[in-house]
Every structure is written in C-alpha cells, then in structure tokens.
C-alpha positions, -999 to +999 in steps of 0.1 A: -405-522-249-434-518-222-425-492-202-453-485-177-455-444-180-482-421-183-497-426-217-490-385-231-454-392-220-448-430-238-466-414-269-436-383-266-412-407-261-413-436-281-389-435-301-363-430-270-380-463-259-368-477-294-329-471-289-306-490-283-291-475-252-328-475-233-326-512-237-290-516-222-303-492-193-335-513-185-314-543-188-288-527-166-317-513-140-335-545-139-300-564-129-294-540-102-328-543-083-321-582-087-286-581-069-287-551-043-309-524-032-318-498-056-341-467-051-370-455-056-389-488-053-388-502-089-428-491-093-418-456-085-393-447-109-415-428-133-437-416-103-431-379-117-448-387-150-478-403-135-484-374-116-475-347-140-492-359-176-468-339-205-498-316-218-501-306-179-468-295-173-467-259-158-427-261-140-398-280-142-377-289-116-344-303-124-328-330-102-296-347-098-304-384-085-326-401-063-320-400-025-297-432-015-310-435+018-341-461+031-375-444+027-367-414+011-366-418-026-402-420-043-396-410-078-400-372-074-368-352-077-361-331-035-396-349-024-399-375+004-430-395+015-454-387+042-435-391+080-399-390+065-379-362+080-368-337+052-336-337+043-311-303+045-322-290+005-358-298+010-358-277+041-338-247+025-364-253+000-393-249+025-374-222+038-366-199+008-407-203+002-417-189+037-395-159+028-402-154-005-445-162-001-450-164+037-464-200+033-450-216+063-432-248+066-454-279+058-460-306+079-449-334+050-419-330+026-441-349+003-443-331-033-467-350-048-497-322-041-467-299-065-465-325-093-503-323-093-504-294-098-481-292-132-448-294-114-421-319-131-403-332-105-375-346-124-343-358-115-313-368-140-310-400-135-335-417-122-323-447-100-296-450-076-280-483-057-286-479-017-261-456+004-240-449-028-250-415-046-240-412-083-242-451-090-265-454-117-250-421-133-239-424-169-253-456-182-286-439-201-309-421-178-293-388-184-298-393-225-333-401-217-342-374-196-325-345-222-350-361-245-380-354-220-367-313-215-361-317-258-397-327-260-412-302-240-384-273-253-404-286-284-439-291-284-446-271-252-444-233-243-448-210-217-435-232-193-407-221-161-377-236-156-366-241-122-328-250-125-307-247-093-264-256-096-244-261-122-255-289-135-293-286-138-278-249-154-263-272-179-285-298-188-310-270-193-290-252-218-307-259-246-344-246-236-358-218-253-354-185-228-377-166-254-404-190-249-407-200-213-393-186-180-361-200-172-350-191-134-310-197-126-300-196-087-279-222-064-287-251-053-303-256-018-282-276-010-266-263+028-224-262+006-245-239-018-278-221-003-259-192+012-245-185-027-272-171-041-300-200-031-317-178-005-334-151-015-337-161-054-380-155-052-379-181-078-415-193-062-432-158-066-422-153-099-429-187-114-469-175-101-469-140-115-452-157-150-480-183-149-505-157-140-496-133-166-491-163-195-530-176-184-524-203-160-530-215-129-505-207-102-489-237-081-501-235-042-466-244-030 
C-alpha cells in the first residue's frame, strides 16, 4: 500500500503495511473522511512521523486519540496549531513545565518545535470522527501503533518514555526499563493532574537522562 510517511518509518514498518487488518483500517479511514468529518485533516494523520524521523527519536509521548473538536487536531498527540486556545491537559502540561524548569507558559500550544526536536508525539489511534471521542478506537490503529513502540523497544535505545494514565501505562508495558527511561505519573488531564500529574519533574529528568546517555536535551 502507499502510505505517505517518513521514509525511516515506512522502511520500519512495512510489513505492518502488508497485513491484513492495515488494509481494513485504511479502507475503514478513507470511508469515514468520505461520509462525515474526521480529524486531523486526512494529510495530517502521520504528521508526528514527518516531524520525528525513527533514527531521531529522543522521547515518546503516548496519546489516547486525536482532539474531536474543529481546529485542534493536527496529528501530534496534546499539540494544537498556532492561535488555537489550549485545551485543560495541554495547559497542566505547560504548567507542570514552569514548575518543574521555570520555562514559562508559551504563547502557542503548538508541539511541533518538540517533535523536532526528537519528541514522538504519538497518539493511539490516530483519527477520530468530529465531536465524538473514542470513534475510530479498535478497528487497527492501536495494533499499528504497538508495532511503532515494538520497533523502537527493538532497534532503538536510550530513549524516555513519557507515559501518563493508565492506559499509556499499559500499552507501554512491554518497553525495556533497563534500556531506556521509562517515566510513570497521571495524566494531565484536570479528573487526574491533582493525582500524582503535578509535580512528577518528568521534563527535568528526561534532560539530565538525555544528558548523561550523550544527547541533546529538548528545549520544552
């Protein structure tokens, strides 16, 4: 199939692109942008591999799905584009970072300078219908994206793991602790942040981990 994604990431991946359920989901995907509105727009939906090549990934970021609401969902898991108010986790993320580094808040929510940087903005599933959250959930995207964490858990070290609620916590099981930093806390979201969320200094010690392993820390 021609999936349009970064070149590093196809070559990782081809044989997921090969099965039989990534077919069903493309066919599935491409029938829902033809009947309703579906975000991110359909160009976008592999915007965190374009900007974060596989042999340039320094962090993960785990994801659930896509925001369902207009103009917010550009293919980077907790990011909006430039001008689009930030939504309750992205400004408990913002937050938490001011405390933890003293960076104040930035003017745009946009990630994109992170994924630059190395940061894998990745959500579970990776399209969602308009105004309805969890739509597109179980019909593929979630096998394909345990393949992407399997193929960097295999071909990739030294690597942090940012994984915030219960499910990112799962779907990250299988990483290999003794090989990369894997950071646990609660999810920003504003049910959760208060648990364990706030405070975590997950930002400061994925830049003394990359530091200390030879790399490049991320200017959040």
């Amino acid at each position: 199939m021609n999936v349009k994604i970064e070149a590093g990431w196809k070559e990782q991946l081809a044989n997921e692109f090969k099965e039989t359920y990534f077919k069903e989901l493309t066919d599935f995907v491409r029938e829902e942008y033809g009947r309703t509105t579906v975000y991110p727009p359909g160009s976008l939906i592999f915007n965190a591999f374009t900007h974060c090549p596989f042999d340039r990934v320094k962090v993960v970021l785990l994801g659930q799905d896509p925001y369902h609401e207009p103009g917010q969902a550009h293919g980077l898991c907790f990011s909006v584009p430039e001008g689009v108010p930030f939504p309750p986790s992205l400004v408990n993320i913002f937050r938490e970072i001011e405390s933890d580094t003293g960076i104040p808040f930035p003017k745009s929510g946009d990630l994109t300078r992170w994924a630059k940087q190395g940061v894998l903005l990745l959500n579970a599933t990776l399209t969602v219908r308009a105004h309805t959250a969890g739509s597109h959930q179980n019909k593929g995207w979630e096998r394909f994206t345990d393949a992407v964490i399997d193929r960097l858990n295999a071909e990739r070290t030294h690597i942090v793991y940012l994984l915030w609620g219960s499910y990112a916590q799962k779907k990250g099981a299988i990483i290999h602790p003794s090989r990369n930093l894997v950071l646990k806390a609660a999810h920003p979201s504003p049910l959760s942040a208060y648990r364990g969320f706030f405070g975590n200094k997950h930002f400061s010690q994925t830049n003394d981990y990359l530091i200390a392993s030879g790399q490049t820390p991320i200017e959040w």
